[in-house]
RODOKE-774133 format. One record per residue: z, x, y of N, C-alpha, C, O, CB in turn; residue in three letters. Coordinates in steps of 0.001 Angstrom, whole numbers, padded with zeros to 6 digits, always signed. Glycine has a CB too. Layout:
ZXYZXYZXYZXYZXYALA...
//
This chain:
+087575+070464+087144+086214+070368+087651+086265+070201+089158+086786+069209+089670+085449+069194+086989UNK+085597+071400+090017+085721+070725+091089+084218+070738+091827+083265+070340+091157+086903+071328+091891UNK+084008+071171+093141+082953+070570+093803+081498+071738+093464+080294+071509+093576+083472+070366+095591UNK+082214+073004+093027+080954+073776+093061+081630+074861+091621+081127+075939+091304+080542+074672+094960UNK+082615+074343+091068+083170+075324+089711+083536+074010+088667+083469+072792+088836+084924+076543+090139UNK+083928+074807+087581+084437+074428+086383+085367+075181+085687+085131+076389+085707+083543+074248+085650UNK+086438+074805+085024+087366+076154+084371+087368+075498+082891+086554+074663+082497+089305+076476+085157UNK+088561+076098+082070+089492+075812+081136+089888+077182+080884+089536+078343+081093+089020+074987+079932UNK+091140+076213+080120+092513+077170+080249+093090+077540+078585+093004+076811+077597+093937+076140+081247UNK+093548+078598+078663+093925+078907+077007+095370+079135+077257+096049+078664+078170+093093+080409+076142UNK+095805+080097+076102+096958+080405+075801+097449+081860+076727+098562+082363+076883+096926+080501+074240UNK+096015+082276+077268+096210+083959+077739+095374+083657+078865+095560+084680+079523+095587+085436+076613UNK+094779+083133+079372+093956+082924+080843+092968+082181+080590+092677+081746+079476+093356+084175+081579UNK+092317+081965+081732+091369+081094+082098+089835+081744+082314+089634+082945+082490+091908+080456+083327UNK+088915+080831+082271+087553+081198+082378+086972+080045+083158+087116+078880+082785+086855+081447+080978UNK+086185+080456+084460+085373+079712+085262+084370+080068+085566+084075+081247+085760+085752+079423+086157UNK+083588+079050+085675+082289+078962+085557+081701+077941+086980+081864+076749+087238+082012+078346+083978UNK+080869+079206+087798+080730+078583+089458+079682+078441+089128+078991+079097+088348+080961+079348+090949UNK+079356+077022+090057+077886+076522+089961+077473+077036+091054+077746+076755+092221+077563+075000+089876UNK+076125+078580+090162+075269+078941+091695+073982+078065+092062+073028+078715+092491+074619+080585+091661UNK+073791+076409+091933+072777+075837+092169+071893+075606+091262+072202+076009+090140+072345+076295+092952UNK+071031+075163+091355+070022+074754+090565+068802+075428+089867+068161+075175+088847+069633+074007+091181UNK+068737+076443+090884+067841+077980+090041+068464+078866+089333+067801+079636+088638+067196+079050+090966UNK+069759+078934+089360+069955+079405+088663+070134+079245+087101+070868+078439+086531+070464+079653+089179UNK+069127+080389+086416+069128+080023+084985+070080+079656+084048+069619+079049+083082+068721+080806+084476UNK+071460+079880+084056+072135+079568+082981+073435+079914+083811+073418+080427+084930+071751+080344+081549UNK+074618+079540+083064+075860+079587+083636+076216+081412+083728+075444+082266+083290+076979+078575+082599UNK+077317+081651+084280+077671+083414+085196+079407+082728+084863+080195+082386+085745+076909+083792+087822UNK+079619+082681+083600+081661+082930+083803+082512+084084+084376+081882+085092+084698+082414+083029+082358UNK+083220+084085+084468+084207+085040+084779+085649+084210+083989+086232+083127+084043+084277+085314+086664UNK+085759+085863+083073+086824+085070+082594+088594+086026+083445+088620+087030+084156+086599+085127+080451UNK+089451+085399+083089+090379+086248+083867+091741+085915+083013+091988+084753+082692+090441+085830+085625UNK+092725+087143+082618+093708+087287+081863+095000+088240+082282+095054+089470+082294+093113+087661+080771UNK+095869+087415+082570+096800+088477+082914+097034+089283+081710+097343+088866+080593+098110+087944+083469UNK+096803+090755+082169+096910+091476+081520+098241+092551+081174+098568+093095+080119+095990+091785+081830UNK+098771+092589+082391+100534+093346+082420+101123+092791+083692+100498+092073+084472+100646+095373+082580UNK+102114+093096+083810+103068+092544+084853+104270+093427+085190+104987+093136+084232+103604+091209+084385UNK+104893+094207+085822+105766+095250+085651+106513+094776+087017+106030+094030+087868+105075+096867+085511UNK+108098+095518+087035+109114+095549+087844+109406+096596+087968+109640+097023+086837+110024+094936+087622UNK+109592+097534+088860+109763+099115+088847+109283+099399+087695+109673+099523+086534+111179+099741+088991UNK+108201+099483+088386+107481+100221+086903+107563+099873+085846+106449+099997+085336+107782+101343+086522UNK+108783+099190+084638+109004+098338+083917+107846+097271+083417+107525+096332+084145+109957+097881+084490UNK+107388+097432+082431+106454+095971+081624+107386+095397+081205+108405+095824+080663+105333+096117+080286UNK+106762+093460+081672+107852+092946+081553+107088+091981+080235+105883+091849+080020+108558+092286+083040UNK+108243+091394+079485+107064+090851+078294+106613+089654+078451+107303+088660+078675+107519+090768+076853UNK+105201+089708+078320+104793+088415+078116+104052+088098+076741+103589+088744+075801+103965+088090+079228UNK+104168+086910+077077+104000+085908+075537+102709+084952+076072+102635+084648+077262+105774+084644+075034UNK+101590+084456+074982+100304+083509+075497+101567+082555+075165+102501+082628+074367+098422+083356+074558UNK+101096+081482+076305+101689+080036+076806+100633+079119+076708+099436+079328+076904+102246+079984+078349UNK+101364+077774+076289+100137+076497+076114+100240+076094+077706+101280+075858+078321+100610+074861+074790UNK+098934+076077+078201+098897+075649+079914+099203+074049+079929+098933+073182+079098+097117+075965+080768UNK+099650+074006+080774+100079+072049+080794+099535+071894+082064+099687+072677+083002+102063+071345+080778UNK+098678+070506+082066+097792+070105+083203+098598+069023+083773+098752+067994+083114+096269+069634+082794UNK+099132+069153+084943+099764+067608+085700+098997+067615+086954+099177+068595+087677+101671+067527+086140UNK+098223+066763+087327+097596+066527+088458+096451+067219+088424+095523+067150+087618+098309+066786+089527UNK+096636+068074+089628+095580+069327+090006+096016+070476+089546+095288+071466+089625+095333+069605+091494UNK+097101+070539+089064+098028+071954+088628+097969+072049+087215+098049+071048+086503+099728+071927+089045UNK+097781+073637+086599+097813+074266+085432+098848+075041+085185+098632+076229+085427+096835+074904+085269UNK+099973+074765+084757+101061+075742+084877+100876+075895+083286+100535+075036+082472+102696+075218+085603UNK+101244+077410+083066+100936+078273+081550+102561+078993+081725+102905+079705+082668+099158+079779+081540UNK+103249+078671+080784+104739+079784+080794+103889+081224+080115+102834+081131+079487+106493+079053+079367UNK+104519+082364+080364+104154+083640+080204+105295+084421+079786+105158+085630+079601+103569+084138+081353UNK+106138+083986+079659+108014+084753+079488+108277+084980+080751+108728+084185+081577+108350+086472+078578UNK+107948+086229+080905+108502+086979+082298+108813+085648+083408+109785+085263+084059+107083+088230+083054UNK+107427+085219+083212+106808+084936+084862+105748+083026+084131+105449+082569+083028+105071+087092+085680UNK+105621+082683+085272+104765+081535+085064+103503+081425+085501+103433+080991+086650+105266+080571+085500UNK+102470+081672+084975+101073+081108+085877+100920+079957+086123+101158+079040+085337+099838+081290+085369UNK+100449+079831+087388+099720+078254+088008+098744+078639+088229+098443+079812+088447+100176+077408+089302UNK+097760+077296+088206+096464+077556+089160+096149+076021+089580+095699+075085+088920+094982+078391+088268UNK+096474+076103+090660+096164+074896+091672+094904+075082+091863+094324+076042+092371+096912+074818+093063UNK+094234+073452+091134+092689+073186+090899+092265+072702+092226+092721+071561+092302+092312+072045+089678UNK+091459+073055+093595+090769+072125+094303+089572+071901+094757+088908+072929+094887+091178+072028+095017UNK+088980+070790+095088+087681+070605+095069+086917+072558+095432+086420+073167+094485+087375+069162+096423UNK+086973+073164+096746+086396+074133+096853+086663+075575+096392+085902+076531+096538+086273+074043+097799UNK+088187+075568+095662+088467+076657+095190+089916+076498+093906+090371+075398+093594+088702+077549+096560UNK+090310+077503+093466+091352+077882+092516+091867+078368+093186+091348+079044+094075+091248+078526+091432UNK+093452+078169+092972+094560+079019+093779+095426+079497+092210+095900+078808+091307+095724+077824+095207UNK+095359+080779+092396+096166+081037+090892+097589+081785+091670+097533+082349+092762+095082+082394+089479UNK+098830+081640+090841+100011+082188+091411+100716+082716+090430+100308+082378+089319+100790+081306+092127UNK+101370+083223+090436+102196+084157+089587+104170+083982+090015+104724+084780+090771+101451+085965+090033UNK+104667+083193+089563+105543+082552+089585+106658+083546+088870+106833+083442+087656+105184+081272+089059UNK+107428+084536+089664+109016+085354+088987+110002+084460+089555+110243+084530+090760+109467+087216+089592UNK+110830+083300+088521+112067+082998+088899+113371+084076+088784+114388+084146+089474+112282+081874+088169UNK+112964+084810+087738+114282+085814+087788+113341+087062+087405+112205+086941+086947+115800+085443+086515UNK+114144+088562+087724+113495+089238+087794+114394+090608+087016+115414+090740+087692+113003+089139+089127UNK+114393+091275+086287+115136+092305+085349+115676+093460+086752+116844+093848+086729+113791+093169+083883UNK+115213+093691+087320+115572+094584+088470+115005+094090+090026+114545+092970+090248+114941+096063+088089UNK+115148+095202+091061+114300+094214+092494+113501+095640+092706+113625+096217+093787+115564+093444+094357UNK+112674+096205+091658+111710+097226+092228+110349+096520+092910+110435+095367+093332+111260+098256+090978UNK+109488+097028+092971+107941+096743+093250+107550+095990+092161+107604+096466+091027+106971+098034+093384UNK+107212+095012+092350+106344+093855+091740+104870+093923+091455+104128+093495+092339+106432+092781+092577UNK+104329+094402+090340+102453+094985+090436+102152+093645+088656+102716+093408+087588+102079+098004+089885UNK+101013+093227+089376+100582+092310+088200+099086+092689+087953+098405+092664+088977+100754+090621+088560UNK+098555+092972+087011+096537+092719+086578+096479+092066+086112+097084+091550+085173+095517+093462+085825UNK+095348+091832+086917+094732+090536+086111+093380+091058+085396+092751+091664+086264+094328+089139+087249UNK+092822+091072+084434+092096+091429+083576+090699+090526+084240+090940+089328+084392+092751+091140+082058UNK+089572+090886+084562+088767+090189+084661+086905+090599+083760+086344+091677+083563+088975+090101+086153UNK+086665+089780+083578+084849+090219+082653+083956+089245+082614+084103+088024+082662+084835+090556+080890UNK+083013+089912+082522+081632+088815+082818+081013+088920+083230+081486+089506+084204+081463+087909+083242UNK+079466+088784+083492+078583+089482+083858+078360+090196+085575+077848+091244+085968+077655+088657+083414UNK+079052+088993+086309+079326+089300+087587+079513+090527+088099+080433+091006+087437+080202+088753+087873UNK+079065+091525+089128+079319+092844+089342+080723+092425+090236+080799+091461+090999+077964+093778+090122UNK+081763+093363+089951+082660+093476+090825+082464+094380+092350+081908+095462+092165+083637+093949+090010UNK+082781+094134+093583+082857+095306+094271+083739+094548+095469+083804+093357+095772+081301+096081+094651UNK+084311+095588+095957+085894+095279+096890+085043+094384+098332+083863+094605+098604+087026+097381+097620UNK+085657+093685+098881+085360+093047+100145+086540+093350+101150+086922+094517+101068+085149+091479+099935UNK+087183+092606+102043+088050+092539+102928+088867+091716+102443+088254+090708+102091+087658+092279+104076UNK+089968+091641+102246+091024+090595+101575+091047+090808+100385+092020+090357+099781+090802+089162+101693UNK+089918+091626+099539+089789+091073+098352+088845+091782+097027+088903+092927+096577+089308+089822+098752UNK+087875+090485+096572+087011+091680+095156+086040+090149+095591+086246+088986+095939+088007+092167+092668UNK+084935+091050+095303+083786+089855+095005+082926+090353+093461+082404+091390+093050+082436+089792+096604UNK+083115+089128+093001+082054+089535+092198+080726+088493+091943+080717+087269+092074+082716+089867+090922UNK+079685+089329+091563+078772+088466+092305+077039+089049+091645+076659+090181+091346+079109+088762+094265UNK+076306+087695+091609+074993+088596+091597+073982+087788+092469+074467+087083+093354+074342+088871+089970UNK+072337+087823+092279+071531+087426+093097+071813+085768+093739+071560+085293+094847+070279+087661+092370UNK+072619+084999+092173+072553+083443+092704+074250+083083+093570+074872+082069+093886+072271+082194+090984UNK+074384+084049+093638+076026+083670+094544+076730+084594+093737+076366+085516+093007+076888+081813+094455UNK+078505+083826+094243+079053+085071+093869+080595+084417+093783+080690+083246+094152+078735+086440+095030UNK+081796+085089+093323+083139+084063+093671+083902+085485+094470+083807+086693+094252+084256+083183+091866UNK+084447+084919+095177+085714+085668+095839+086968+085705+095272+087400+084626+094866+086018+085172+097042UNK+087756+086826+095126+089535+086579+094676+090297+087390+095788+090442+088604+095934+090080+087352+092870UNK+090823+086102+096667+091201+087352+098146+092192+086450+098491+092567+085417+097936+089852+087771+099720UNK+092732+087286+099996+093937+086485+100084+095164+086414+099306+095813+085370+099241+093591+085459+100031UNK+095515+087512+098701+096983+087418+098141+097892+087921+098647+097940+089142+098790+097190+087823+097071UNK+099035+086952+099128+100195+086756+099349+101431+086391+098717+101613+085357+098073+100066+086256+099922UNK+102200+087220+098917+103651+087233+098231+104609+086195+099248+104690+086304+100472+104364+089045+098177UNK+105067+085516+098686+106255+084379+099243+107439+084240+098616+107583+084552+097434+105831+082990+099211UNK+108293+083807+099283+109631+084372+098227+110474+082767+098693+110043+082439+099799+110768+086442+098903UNK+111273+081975+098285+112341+081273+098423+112260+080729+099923+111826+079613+100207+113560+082110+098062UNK+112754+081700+100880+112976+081385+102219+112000+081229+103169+112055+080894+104352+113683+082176+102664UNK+110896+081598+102282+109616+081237+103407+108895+082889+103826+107937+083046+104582+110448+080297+105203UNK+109554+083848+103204+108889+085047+104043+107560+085220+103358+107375+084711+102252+109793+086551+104029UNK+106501+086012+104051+105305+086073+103689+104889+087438+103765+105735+088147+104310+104560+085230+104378UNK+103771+088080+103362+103467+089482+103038+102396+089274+102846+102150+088424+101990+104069+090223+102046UNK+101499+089805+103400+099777+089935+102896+099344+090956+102169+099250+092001+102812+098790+090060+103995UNK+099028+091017+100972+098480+092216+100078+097283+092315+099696+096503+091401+099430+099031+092343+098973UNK+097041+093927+099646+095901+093825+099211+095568+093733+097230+096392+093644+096320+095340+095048+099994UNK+094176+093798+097178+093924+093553+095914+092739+094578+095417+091628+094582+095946+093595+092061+095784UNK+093090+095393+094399+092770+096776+094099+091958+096571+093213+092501+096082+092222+093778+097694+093714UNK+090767+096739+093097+089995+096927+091755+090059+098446+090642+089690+099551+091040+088456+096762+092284UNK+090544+098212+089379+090747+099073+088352+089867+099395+087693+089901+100514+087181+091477+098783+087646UNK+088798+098554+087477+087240+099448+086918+087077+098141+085776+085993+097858+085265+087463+101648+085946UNK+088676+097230+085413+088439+096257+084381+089681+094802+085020+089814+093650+084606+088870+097151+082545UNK+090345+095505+086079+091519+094710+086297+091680+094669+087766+091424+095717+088359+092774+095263+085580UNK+092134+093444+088597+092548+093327+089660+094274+093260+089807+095123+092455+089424+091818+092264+090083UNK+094310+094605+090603+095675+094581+090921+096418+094676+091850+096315+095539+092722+096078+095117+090514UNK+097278+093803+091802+098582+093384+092940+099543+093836+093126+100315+093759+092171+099148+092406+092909UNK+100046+094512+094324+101446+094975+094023+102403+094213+095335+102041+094075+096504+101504+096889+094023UNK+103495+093859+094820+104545+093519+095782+105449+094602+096250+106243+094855+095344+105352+092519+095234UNK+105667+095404+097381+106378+096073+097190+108010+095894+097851+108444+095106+098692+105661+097005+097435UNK+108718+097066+097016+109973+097178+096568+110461+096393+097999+110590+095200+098275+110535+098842+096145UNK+110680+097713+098814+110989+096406+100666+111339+094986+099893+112384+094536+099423+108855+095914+102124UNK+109690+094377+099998+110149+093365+100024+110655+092383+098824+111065+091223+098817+109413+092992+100652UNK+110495+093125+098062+111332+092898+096650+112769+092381+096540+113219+091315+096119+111441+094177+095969UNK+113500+093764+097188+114860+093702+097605+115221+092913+098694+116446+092802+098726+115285+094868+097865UNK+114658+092310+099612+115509+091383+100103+115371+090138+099922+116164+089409+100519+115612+091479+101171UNK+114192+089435+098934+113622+088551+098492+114681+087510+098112+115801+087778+097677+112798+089010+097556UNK+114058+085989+098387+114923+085100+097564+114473+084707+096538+113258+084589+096697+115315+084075+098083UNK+114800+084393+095423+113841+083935+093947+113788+082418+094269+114645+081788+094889+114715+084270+092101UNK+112493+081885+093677+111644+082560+093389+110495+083574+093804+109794+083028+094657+111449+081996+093050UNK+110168+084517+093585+109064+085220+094651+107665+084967+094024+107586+085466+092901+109294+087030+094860UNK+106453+084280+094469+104950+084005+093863+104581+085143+094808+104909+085707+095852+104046+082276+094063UNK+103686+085136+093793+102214+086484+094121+101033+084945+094119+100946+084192+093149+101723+088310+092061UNK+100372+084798+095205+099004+083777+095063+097984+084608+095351+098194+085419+096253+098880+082434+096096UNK+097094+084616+094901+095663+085180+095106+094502+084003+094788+094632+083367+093742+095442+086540+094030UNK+093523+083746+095556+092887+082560+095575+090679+082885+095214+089752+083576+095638+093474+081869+097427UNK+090859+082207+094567+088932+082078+094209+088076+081013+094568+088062+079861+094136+088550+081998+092682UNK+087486+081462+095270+086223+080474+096226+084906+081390+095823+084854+082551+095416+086496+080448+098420UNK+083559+080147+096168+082832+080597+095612+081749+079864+096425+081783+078682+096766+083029+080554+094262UNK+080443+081082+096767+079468+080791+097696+078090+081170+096610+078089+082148+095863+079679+081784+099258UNK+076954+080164+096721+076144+080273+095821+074495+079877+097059+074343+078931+097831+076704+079101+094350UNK+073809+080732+096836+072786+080646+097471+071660+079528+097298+071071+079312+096238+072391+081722+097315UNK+071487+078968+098291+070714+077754+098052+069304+077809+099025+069084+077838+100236+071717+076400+098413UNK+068507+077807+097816+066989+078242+098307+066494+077189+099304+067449+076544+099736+065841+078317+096990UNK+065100+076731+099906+064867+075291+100414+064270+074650+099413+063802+075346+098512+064029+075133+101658UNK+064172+073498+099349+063772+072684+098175+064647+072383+097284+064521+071397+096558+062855+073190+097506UNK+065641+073196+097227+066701+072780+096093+067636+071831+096187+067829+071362+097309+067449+073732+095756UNK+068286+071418+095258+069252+070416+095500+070511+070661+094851+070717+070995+093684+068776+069172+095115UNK+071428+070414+095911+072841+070871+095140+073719+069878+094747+074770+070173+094177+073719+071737+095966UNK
//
């Protein structure tokens, strides 16, 4: 729970629910599921994981790979965690997303969104072991947001390498209202 969202977490992804204020009629989820994960091209397998909550953190095992999502007051930070990796091709993950929210691309990112606000998923960056960083973009598929790491920096990577992509959320607040 944080200052302007709400989540919970399953075995296959998460669903949040942003508070657009007080006019707005009823809750707007977005739910979101990793949906594939590949290494040169390669699907790598994943398995639904029971998410374990310590602190602010949701870590879900997946086989391949690990999801987190660092809970904070103004946003979700979700990451995609490869400790080992079957080959060092290009790294591409979707994330499955649905809900009534219209999707459409921004700068950094995807908004989806309607009259009472809207959430952002932008900002994803690849980090690897030693600290190197990579800014990527984030592709909308018509049902899936997708990430790719590429090969470059694949191959000289230290493990572990995270993919983070982050959700914030702006909700319109009429006068008179109270948030």
């Amino acid at each position: 729970l944080g200052r302007a969202w709400k989540a919970s977490f399953d075995e296959t992804g998460f669903t949040v629910i942003p508070f657009f204020g007080t006019n707005a009629p009823r809750n707007f989820p977005l739910r979101l599921e990793l949906a594939q994960a590949t290494v040169g091209g390669e699907s790598l397998a994943l398995v639904a994981g029971k998410p374990v909550a310590t602190g602010t953190t949701v870590r879900t095992p997946r086989g391949a790979l690990t999801e987190v999502v660092e809970t904070h007051l103004d946003r979700l930070e979700q990451s995609f965690v490869f400790d080992t990796l079957p080959g060092r091709g290009a790294i591409a993950v979707d994330v499955r997303m649905a809900g009534e929210l219209q999707p459409m691309p921004i700068e950094n990112g995807l908004r989806f969104a309607n009259e009472f606000g809207h959430i952002d998923y932008t900002k994803a960056v690849a980090v690897d072991a030693a600290g190197q960083r990579l800014p990527l973009d984030i592709v909308w598929t018509g049902t899936s947001a997708r990430i790719e790491i590429p090969a470059a920096f694949v191959e000289r990577a230290q493990l572990p390498i995270v993919l983070d992509p982050v959700l914030t959320y702006w909700y319109l607040l009429a006068s008179g209202q109270t948030q």
